[in-house]
C-alpha positions as CSV (number, residue, x, y, z in Angstrom):
1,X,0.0,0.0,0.0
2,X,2.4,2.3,-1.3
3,X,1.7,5.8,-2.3
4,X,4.2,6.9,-5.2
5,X,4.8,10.8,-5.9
6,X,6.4,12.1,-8.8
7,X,6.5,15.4,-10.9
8,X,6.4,16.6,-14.1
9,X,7.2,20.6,-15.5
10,X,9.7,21.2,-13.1
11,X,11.9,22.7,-15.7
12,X,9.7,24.6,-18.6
13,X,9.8,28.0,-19.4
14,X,6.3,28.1,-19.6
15,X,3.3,25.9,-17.9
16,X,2.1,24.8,-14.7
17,X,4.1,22.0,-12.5
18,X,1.9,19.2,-11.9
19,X,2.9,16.4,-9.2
20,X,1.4,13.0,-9.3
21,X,0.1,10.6,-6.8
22,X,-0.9,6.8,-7.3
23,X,-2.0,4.3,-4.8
24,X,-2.2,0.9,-7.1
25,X,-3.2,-1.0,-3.9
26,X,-2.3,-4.7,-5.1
27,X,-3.1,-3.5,-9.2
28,X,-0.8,-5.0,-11.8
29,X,-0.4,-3.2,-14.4
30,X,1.9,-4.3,-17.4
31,X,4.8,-1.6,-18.8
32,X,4.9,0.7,-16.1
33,X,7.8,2.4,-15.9
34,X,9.3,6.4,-16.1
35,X,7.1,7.8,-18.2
36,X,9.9,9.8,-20.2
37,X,10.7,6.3,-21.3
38,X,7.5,5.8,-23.1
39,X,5.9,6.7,-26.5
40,X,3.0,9.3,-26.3
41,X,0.8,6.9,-27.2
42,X,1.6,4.4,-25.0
43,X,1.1,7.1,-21.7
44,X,-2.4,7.8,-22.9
45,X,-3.1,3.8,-23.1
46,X,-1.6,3.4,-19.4
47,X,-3.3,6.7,-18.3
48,X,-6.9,4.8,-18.6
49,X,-5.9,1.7,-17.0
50,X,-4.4,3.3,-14.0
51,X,-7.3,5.5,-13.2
52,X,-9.2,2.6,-13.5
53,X,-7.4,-0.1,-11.8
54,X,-5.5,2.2,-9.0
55,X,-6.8,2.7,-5.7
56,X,-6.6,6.3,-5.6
57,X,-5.1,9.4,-7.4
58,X,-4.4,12.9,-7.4
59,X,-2.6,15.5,-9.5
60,X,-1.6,18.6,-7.9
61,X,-1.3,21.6,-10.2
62,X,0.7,25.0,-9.8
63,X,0.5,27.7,-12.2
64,X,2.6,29.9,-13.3
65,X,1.7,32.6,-12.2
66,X,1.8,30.7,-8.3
67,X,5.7,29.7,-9.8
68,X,6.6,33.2,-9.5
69,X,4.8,34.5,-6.6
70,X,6.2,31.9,-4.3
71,X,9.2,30.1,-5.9
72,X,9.9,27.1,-7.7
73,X,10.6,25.1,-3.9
74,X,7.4,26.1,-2.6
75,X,5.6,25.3,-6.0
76,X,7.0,21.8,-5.6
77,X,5.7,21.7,-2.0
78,X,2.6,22.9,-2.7
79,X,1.7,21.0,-5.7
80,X,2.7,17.7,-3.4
81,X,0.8,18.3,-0.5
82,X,-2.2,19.4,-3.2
83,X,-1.4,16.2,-4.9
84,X,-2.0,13.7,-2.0
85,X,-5.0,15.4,-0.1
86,X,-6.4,14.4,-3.6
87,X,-5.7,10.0,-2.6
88,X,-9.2,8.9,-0.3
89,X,-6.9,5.5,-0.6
90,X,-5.6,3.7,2.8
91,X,-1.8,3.6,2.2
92,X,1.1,2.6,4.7
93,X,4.1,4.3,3.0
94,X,5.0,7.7,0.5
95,X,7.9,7.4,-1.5
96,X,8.8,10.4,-3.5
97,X,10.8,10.0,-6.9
98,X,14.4,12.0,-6.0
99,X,16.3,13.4,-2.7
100,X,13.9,15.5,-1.4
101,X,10.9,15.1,0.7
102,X,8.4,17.9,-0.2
103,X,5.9,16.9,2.5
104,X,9.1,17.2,5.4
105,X,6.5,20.5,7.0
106,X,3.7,18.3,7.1
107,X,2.0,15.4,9.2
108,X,2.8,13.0,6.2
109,X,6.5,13.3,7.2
110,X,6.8,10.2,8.8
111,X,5.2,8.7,6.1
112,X,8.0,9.4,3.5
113,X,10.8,7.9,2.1
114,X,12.9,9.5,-0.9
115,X,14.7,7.5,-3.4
116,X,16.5,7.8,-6.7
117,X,15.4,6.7,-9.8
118,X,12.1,5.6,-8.0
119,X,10.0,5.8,-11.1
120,X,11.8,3.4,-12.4
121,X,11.7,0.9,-9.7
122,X,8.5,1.5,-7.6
123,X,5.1,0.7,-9.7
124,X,3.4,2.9,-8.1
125,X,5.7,6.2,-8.4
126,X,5.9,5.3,-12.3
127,X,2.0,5.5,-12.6
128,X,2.3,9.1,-10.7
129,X,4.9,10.0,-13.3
130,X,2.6,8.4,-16.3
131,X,-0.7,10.2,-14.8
132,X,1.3,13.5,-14.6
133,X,2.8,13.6,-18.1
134,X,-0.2,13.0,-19.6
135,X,-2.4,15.7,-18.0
136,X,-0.3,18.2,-18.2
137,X,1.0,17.5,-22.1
138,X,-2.9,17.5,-22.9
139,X,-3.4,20.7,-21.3
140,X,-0.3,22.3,-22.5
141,X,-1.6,21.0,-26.4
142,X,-4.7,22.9,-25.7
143,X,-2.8,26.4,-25.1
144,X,-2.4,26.4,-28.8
145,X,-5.5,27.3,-29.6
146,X,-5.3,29.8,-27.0
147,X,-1.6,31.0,-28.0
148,X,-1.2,30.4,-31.8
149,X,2.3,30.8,-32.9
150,X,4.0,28.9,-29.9
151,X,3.9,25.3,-30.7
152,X,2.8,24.3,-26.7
153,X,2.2,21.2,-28.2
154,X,5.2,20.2,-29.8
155,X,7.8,21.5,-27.2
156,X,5.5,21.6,-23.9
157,X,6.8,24.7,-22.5
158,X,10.3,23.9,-22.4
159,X,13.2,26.1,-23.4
160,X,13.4,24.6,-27.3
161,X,15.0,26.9,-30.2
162,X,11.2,26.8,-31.2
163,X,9.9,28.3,-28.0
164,X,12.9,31.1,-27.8
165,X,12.3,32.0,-31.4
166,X,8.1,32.2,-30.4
167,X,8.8,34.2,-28.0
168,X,11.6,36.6,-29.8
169,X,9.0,37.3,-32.3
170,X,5.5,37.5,-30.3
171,X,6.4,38.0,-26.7
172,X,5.3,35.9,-23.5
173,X,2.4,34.7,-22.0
174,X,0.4,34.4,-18.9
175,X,1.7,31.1,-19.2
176,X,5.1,32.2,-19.3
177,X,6.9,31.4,-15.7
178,X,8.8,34.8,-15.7
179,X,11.0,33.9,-12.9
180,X,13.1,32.2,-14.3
181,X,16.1,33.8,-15.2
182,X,16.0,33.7,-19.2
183,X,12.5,35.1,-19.4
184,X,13.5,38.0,-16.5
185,X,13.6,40.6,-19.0
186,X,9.8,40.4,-19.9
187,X,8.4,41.1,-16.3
188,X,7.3,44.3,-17.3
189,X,6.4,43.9,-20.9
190,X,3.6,41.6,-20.0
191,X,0.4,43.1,-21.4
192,X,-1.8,44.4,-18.8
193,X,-5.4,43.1,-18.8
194,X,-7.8,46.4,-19.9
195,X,-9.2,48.3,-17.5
196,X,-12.8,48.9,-17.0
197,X,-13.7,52.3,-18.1
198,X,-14.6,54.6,-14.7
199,X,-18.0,55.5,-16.9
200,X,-18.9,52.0,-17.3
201,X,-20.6,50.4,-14.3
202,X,-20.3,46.6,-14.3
203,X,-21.4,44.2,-11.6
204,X,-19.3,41.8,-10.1
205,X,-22.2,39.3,-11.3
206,X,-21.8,40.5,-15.2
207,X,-18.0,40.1,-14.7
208,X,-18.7,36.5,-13.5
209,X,-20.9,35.9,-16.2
210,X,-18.3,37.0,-19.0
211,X,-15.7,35.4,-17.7
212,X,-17.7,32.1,-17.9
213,X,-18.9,32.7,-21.3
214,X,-15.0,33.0,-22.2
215,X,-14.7,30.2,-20.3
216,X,-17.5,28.4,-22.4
217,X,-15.8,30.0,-25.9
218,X,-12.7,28.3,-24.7
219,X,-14.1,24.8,-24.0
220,X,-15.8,25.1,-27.6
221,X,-12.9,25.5,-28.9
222,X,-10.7,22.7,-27.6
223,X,-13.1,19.8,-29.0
224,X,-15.8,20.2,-25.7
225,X,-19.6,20.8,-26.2
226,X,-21.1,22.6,-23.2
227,X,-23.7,19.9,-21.6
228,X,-24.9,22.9,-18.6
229,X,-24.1,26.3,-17.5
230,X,-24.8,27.8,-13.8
231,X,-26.6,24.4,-12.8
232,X,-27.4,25.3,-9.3
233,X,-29.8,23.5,-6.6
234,X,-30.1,24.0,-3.2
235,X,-27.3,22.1,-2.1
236,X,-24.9,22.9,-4.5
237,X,-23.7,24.6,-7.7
238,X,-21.4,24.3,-10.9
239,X,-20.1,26.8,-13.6
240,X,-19.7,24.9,-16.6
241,X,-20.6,21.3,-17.7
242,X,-19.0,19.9,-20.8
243,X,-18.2,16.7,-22.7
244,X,-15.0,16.1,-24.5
245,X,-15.0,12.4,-26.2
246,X,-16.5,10.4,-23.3
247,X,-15.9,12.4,-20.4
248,X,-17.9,15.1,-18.7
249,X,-16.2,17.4,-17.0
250,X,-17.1,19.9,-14.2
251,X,-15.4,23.1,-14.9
252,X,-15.0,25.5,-11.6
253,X,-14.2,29.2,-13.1
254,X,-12.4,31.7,-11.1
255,X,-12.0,35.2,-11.6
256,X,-9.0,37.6,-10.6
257,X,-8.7,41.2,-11.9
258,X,-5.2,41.2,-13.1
259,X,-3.6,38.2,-14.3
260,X,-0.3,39.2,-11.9
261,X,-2.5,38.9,-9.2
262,X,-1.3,34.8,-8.7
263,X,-3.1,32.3,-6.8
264,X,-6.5,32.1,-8.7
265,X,-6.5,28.5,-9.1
266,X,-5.1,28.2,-5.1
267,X,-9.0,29.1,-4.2
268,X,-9.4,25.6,-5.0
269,X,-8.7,24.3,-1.7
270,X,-9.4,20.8,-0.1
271,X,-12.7,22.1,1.1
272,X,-13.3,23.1,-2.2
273,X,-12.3,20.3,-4.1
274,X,-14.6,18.0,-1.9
275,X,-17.2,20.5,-2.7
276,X,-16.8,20.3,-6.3
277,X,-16.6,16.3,-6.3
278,X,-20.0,16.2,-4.4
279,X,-22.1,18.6,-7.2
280,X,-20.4,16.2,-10.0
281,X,-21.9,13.2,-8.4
282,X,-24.6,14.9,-7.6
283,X,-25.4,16.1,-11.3
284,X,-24.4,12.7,-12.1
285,X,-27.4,11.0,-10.1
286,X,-29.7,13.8,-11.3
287,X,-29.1,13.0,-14.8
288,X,-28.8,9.7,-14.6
289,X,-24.9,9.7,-16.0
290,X,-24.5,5.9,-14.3
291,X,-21.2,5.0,-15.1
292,X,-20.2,8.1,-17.0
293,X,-16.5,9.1,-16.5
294,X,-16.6,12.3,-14.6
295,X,-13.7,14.8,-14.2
296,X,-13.4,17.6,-12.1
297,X,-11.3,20.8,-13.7
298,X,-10.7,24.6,-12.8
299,X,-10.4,27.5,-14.5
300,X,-8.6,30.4,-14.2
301,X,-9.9,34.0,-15.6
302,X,-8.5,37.1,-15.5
303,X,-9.0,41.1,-16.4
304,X,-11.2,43.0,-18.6
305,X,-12.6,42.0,-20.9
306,X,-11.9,38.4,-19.7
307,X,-9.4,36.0,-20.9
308,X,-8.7,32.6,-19.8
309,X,-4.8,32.2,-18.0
310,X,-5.0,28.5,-17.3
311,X,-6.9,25.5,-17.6
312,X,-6.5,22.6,-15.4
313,X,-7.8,19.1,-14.7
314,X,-8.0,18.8,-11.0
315,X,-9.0,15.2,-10.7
């Protein structure tokens, strides 16, 4: 019952950092291994049989625009700790793929053991790494609808003569983790989000309601058809509703002013999250989706008029 931990986007230029965590729980699953060591097509094959076979999963995201408020360290920290309050699974042991224990501040501590090479040699860390790569490749080959001209699909966000010449020639993005030392120079030539004019009143709700049909406009356009919008009862509530092949998801959007601002998609806290997963199962029930695969994902929004900064599957 070991829960593995590993990450992926540690070094891109550009990108959130997304840690995984896998609890197979007795599963055997054929080819796992570091997921750098397999094909593309091959993740996405073991990506469906390890969320349906493993005992529990999480992916902890950091965007970043969270990178450069707090650090790369903390990000890593963060993402962890986001990562495992994700796994409802009974485990007896962590072990985190490397030399350092990103949980070390936290009740988990005693949990933990750090090794080398672990996806590699513990089934259960390779599936984190597997589970990892794959969401955040997807949602880094979405950006290019959002960011024509950068090839996010091709290169991911790293540093590749492809992304340095995109970037020489159209600037950076909100995407675009600026503290890192080769992208310093662009701190301040990040385009600031239009203001609202003073003789324009707008509500907080119509800003809301904007941001979502961006949100909606953005869905559309990366293959989803929007299923419900603003689906509310009593008991709970949830933005956006979509399908994408044969998965609904259940999109939480979150608004922030200015894009600079950091942390939108840290409102999406445990509380939250548990939140979120109870209104998708409801819906579910409601609508009689038995059996459907659901996803949970956030979205981040920010300035006037809206634009989307990041889109992430949560679970």
């Amino acid at each position: 019952m070991i829960l593995g931990i590993d990450e992926v986007g540690r070094g891109p230029w550009a990108g959130p950092l997304v840690i995984g965590a896998v609890v197979l729980g007795g599963a055997t699953i054929d080819g796992l291994t570091d997921s750098k060591k397999l094909s593309k097509k091959r993740r996405e094959e073991l990506d469906v049989i390890i969320r349906a076979k493993a005992s529990g999963f999480g992916l902890g995201w950091v965007s970043a625009a969270e990178i450069d408020e707090i650090g790369l360290s903390a990000a890593l920290k963060l993402a962890t700790i986001r990562a495992v309050e994700q796994v409802k699974a009974s485990y007896s042991e962590i072990i985190i793929d490397g030399t350092v224990n990103f949980l070390q501040e936290t009740k988990k501590v005693s949990y933990v053991t750090t090794l080398k090479k672990a996806d590699l040699l513990v089934p259960s860390v390779s599936a984190a790494s597997i589970i990892a790569k794959v969401a955040r490749d997807n949602f880094m080959a979405l950006q290019d609808d959002t960011y024509p001209g950068y090839g996010f699909k091709s290169h991911v966000g790293y540093g590749t003569a492809a992304h340095i010449k995109a970037i020489n020639n159209l600037g950076v993005t909100p995407l675009h983790r600026l503290s890192f030392a080769p992208l310093h120079k662009y701190q301040a030539t990040l385009a600031k989000p239009e203001k609202v004019p003073k003789s324009t009143k707008v509500t907080t709700r119509q800003i809301g309601d904007s941001g979502e049909d961006v949100g909606c406009r953005y869905l559309i356009s990366s293959g989803h058809e929007i299923v419900d919008r603003n689906w509310k009862t009593k008991f709970c509530e949830i933005d956006i509703v979509s399908k994408y092949q044969n998965t609904i998801y259940f999109t939480e959007v979150k608004y922030r002013k200015n894009a600079k601002q950091g942390g939108g998609l840290a409102a999406i806290t445990p509380k939250k999250l548990r939140q979120m997963d109870f209104a998708a199962k409801y819906y579910a029930v409601c609508n009689q989706l038995n059996d459907a695969d659901l996803r949970l994902a956030a979205m981040s929004v920010s300035g006037y008029p809206p634009v989307v900064d990041n889109y992430l599957e949560v679970v």
